[in-house]
FISESE-939489 format. One record per residue (C-alpha): x negated, y, z negated; residue number from 1; residue in one letter. Coordinates in nm, 2 decimals. Layout:
BEGIN
+--------+--------+--------+-----+---+
:   east :  north :     up :   k : r :
+--------+--------+--------+-----+---+
:      X :      Y :      Z : NUM : A :
...
+--------+--------+--------+-----+---+
//
This chain:
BEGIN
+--------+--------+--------+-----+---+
:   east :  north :     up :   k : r :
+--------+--------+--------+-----+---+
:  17.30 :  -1.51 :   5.67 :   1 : X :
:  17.04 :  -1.72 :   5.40 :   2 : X :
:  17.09 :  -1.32 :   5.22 :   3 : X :
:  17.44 :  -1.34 :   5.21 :   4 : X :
:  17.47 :  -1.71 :   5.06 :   5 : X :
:  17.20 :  -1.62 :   4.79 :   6 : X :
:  17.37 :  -1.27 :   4.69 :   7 : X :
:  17.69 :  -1.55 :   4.70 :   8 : X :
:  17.50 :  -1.75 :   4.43 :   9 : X :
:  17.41 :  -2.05 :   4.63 :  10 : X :
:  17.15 :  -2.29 :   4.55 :  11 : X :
:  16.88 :  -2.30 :   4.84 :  12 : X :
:  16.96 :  -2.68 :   4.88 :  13 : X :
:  17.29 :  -2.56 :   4.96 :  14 : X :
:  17.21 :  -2.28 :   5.14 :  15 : X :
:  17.01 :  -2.54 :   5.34 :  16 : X :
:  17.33 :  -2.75 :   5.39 :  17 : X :
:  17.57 :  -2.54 :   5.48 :  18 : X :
:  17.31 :  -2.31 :   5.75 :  19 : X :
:  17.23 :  -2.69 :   5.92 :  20 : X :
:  16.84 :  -2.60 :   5.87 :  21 : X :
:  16.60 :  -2.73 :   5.59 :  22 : X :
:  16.52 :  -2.62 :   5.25 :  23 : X :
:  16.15 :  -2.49 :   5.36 :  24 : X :
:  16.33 :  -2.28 :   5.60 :  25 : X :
:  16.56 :  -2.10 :   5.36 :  26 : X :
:  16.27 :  -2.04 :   5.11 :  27 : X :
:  16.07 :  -1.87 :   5.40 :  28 : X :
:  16.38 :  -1.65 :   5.46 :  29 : X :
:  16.43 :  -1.56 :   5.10 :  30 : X :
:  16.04 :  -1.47 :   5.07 :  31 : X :
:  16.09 :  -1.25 :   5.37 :  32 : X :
:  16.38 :  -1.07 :   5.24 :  33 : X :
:  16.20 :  -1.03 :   4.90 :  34 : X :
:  15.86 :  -0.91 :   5.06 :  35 : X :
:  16.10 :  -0.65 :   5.29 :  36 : X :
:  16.31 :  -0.52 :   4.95 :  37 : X :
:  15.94 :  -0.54 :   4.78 :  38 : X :
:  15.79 :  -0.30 :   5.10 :  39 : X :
:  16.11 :  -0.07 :   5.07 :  40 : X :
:  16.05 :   0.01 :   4.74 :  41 : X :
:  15.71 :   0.03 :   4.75 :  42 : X :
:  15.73 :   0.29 :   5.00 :  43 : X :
:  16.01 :   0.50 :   4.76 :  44 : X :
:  15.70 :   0.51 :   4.52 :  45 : X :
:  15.42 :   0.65 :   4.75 :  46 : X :
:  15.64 :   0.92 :   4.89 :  47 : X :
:  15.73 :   1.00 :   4.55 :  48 : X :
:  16.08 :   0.99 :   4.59 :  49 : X :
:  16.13 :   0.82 :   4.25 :  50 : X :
:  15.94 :   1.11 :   4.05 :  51 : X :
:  16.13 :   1.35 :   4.26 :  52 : X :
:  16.45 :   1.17 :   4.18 :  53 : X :
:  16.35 :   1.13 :   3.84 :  54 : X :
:  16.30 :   1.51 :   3.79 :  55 : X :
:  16.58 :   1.63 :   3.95 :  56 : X :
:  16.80 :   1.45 :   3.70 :  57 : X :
:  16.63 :   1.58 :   3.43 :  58 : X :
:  16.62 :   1.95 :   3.56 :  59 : X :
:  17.02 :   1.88 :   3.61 :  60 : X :
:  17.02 :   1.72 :   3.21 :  61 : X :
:  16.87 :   2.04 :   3.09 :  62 : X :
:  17.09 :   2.26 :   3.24 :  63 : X :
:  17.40 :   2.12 :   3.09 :  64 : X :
:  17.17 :   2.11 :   2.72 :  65 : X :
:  17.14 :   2.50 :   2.81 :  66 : X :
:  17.52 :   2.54 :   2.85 :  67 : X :
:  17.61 :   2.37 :   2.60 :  68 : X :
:  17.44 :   2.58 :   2.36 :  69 : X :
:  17.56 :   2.86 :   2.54 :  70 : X :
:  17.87 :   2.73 :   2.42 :  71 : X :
:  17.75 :   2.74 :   2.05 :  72 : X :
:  17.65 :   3.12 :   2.06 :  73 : X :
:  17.87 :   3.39 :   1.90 :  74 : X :
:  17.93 :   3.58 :   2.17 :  75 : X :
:  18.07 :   3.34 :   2.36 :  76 : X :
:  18.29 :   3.16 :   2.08 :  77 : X :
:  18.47 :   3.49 :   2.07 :  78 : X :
:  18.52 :   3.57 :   2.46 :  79 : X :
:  18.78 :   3.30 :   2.58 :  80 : X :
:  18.73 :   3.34 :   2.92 :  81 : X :
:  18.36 :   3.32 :   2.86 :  82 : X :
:  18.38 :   3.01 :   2.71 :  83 : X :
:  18.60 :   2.88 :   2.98 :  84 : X :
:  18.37 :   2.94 :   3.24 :  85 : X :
:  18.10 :   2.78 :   3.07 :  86 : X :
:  18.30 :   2.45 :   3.04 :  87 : X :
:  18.41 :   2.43 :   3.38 :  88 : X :
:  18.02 :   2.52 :   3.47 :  89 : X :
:  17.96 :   2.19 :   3.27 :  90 : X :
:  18.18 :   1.97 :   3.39 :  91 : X :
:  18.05 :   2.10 :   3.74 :  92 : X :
:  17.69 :   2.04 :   3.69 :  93 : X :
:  17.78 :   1.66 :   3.51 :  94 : X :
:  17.96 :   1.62 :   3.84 :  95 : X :
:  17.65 :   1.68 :   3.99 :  96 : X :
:  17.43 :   1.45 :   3.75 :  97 : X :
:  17.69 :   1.16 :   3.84 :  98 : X :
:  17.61 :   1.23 :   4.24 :  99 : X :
:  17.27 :   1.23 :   4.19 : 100 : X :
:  17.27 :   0.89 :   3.99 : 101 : X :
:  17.52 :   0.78 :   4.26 : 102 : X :
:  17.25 :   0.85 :   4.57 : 103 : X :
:  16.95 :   0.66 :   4.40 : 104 : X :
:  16.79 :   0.43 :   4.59 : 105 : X :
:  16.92 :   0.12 :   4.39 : 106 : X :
:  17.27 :   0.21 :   4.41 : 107 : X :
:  17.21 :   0.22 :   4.80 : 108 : X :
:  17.08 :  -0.10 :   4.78 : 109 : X :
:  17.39 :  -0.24 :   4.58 : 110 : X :
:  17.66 :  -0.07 :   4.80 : 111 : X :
:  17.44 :  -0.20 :   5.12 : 112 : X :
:  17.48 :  -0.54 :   4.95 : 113 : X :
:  17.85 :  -0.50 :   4.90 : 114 : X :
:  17.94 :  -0.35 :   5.24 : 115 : X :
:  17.73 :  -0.67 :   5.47 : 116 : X :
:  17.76 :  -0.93 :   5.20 : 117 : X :
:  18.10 :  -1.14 :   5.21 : 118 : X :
:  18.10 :  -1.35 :   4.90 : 119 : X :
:  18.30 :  -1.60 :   4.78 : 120 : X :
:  18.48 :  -1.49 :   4.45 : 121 : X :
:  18.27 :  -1.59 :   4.20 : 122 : X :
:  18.49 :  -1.64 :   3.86 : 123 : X :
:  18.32 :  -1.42 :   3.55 : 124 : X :
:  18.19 :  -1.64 :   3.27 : 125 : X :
:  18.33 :  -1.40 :   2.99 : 126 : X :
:  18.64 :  -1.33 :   3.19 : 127 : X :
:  18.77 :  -1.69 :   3.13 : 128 : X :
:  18.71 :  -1.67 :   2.73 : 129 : X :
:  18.91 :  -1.36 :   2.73 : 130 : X :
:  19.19 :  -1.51 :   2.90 : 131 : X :
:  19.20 :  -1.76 :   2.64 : 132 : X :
:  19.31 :  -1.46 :   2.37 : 133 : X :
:  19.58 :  -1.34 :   2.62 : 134 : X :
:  19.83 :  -1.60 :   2.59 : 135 : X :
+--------+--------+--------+-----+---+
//
């Protein structure tokens, strides 16, 4: 719960307040959580998923450099359905690079976060100067 209210953008004398315990109490459980998020992604790192990660994006960015050039060649600028399929060959493999970016391990974190984290409705500081212009 002390997660939720400080994702919620309580204070931890608040947090404190409203969970009935004290303020040394919500501190330990924030320094938990941080240790366990610390521990997660520490563990990511020695079983190289990052690197992994990190290069399978990259092998995925190459491959639509390489088809795009493809597109540049003059073969290919004079067969239609040639140049076709190598569009829809890129657009498929930037599908791809947007899953991949999608699965990374701090995305999982966030939509965790999103999904067991009931938040109040916290009003957007730039959101209120642009309402301002509106009327």
């Amino acid at each position: 719960m002390t997660r939720d209210l400080v994702i919620s953008g309580y204070s931890q004398e608040k947090i404190a307040e409203k969970l009935n315990v004290s303020s040394r109490t919500v501190r330990r459980d924030i320094r938990k959580n941080r240790e366990g998020s610390k521990q997660w992604l520490e563990n990511l790192a020695k079983d190289e998923f990052v690197s992994i990660y990190r290069e399978t994006l990259d092998g995925v960015k190459l491959g639509i450099m390489a088809l795009n050039e493809m597109l540049e060649e003059e073969q290919v600028k004079k067969d239609p359905y040639l140049r076709l399929k190598i569009i829809k060959q890129i657009s498929q493999e930037r599908k791809n690079y947007c899953e991949l970016l999608h699965s990374g391990p701090i995305v999982w974190s966030i939509n965790f976060a999103l999904k067991n984290c009931k938040s109040e409705k916290m009003p957007h500081p730039i959101m209120g100067c642009l309402e301002e212009f509106q009327n």
